[in-house]
SEZADO-488459 format. One record per residue (C-alpha): x, y, z. Coordinates in steps of 0.1 Angstrom, whole numbers, plus 5000, padded with zeros to 4 digits. Example, Ala and Ser with C-alpha at 12.3 -4.5 7.8 and 13.67 -1.06 7.14 Angstrom:
<zator><x>5123</x><y>4955</y><z>5078</z></zator>
<zator><x>5137</x><y>4989</y><z>5071</z></zator>
This chain:
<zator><x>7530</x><y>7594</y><z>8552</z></zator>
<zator><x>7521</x><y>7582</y><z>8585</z></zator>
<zator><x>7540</x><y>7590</y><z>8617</z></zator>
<zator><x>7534</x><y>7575</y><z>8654</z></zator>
<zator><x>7549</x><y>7610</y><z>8663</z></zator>
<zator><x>7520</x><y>7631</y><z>8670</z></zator>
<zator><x>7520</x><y>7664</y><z>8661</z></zator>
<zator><x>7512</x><y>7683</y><z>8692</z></zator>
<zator><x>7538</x><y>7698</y><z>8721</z></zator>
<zator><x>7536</x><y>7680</y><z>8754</z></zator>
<zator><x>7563</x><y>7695</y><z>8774</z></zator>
<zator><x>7589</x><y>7724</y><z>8778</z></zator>
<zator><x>7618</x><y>7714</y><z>8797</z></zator>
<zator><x>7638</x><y>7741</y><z>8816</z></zator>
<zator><x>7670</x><y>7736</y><z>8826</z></zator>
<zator><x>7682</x><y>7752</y><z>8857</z></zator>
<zator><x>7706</x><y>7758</y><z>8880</z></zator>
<zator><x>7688</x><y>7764</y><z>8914</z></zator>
<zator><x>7654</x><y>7747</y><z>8916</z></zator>
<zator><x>7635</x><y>7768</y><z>8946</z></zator>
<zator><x>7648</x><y>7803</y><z>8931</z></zator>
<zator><x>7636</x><y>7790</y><z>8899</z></zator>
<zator><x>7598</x><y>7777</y><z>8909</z></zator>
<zator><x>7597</x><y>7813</y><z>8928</z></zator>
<zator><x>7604</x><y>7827</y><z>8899</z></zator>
<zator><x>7580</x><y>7808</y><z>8872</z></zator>
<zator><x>7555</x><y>7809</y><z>8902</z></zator>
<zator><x>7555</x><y>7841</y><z>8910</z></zator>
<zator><x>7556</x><y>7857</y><z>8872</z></zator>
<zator><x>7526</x><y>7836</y><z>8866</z></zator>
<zator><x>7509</x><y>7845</y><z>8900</z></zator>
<zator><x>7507</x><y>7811</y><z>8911</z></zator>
<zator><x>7506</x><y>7800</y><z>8945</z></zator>
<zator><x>7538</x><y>7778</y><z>8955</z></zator>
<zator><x>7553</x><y>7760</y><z>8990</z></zator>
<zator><x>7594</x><y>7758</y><z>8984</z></zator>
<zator><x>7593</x><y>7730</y><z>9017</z></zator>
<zator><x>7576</x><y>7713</y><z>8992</z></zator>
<zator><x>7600</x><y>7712</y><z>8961</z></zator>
<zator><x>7620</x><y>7680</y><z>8955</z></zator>
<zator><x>7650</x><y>7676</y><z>8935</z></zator>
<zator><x>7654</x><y>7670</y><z>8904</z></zator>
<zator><x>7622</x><y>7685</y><z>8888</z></zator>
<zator><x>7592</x><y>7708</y><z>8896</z></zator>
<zator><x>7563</x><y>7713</y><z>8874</z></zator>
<zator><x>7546</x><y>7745</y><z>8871</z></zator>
<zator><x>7510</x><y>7744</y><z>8865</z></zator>
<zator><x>7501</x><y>7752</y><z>8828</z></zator>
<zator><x>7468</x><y>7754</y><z>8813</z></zator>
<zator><x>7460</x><y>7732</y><z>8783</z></zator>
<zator><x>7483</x><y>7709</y><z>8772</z></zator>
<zator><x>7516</x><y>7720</y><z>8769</z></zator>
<zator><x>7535</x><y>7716</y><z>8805</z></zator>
<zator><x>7565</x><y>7733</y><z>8821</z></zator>
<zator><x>7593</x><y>7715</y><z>8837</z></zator>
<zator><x>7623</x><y>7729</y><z>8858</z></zator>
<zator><x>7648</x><y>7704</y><z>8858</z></zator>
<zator><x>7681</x><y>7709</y><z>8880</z></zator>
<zator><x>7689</x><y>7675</y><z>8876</z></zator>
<zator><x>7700</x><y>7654</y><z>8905</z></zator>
<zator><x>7708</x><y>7663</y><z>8942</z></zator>
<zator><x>7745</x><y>7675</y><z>8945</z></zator>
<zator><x>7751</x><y>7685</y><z>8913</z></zator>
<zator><x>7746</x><y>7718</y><z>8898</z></zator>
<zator><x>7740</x><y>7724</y><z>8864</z></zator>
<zator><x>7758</x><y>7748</y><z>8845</z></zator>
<zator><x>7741</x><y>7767</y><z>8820</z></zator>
<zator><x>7745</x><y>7781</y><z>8784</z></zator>
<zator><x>7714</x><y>7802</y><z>8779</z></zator>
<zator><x>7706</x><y>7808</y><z>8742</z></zator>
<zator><x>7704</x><y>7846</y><z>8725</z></zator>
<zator><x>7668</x><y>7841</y><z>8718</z></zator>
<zator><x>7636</x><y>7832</y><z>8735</z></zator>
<zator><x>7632</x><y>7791</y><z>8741</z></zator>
<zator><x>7594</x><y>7797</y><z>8746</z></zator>
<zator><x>7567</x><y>7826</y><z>8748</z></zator>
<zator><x>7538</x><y>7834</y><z>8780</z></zator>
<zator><x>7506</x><y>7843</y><z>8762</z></zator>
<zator><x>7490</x><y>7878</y><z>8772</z></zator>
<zator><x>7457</x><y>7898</y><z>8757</z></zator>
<zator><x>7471</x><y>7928</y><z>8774</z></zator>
<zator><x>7508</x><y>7934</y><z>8768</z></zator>
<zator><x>7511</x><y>7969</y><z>8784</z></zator>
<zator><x>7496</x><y>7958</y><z>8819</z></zator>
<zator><x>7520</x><y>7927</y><z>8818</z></zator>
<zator><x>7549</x><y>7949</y><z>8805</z></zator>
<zator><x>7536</x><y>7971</y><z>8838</z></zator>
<zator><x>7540</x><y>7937</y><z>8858</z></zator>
<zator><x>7570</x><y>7924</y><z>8859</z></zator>
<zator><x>7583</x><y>7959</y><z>8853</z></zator>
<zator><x>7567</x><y>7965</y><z>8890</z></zator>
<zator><x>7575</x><y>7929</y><z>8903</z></zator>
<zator><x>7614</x><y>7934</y><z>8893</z></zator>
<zator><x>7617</x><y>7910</y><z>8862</z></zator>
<zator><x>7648</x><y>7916</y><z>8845</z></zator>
<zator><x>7633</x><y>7927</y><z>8808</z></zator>
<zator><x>7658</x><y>7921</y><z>8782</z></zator>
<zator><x>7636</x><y>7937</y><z>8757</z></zator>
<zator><x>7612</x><y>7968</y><z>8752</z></zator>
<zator><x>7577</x><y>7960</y><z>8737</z></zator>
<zator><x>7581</x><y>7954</y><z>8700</z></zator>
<zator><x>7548</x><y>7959</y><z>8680</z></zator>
<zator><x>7544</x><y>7944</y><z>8647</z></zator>
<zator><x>7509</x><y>7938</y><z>8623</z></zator>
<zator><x>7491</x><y>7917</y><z>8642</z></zator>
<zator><x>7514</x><y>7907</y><z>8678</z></zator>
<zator><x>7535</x><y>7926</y><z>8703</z></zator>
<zator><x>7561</x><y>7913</y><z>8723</z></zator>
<zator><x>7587</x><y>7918</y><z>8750</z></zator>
<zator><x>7613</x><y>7893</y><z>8766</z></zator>
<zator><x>7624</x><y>7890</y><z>8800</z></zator>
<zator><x>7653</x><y>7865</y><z>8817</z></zator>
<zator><x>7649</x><y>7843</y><z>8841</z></zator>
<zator><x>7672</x><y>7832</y><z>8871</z></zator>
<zator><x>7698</x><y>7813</y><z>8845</z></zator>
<zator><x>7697</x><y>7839</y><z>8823</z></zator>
<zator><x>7672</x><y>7822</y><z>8797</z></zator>
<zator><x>7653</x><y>7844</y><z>8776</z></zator>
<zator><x>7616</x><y>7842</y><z>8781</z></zator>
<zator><x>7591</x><y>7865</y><z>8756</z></zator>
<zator><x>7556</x><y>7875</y><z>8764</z></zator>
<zator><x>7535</x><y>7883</y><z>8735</z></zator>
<zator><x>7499</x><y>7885</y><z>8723</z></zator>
<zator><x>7484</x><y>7870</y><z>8693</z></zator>
């Protein structure tokens, strides 16, 4: 069957509350350069190699968004080395919800972000 849907991810939408604290946040975890005089209402997008994007939305100026952040991870951070990133944000002052977890053939850890969204890391 034929679909005009293709079958690829374009990109991850974000929801948050507080749209500088959360580009400082992305930015900085990902050790990307940012200017906050330069962020506009109502989205930011971080820089993302590939194809897949990342979008912060806050929605539109004067509102705030309340958020309902989920149990589990809404989207993984690739990393060949998952004790030097673990090291990171451990460092940097991430809040890690999770220690590394190592299974057959990945390891993993999660962090939160600023809205409390849970965020994994993992290899493989």
């Amino acid at each position: 069957m034929s679909s005009p849907i293709m079958n690829k991810m374009n990109t991850i939408f974000v929801h948050v509350s507080d749209l500088e604290r959360s580009v400082k946040w992305y930015a900085e975890l990902l050790g990307q350069e940012y200017d906050l005089t330069a962020v506009e209402r109502p989205v930011y997008n971080i820089k993302i190699a590939d194809h897949t994007g990342l979008t912060l939305d806050a929605g539109p100026e004067g509102i705030t968004k309340r958020q309902s952040s989920s149990m589990y991870p809404i989207f993984n951070f690739h990393t060949d080395n998952i004790e030097e990133s673990y090291a990171y944000v451990k460092e940097s002052g991430y809040d890690v919800e999770s220690e590394i977890t190592r299974l057959d053939d990945f390891s993993f850890f999660t962090i939160c972000d600023p809205d409390r969204n849970i965020i994994m890391i993992c290899t493989g």
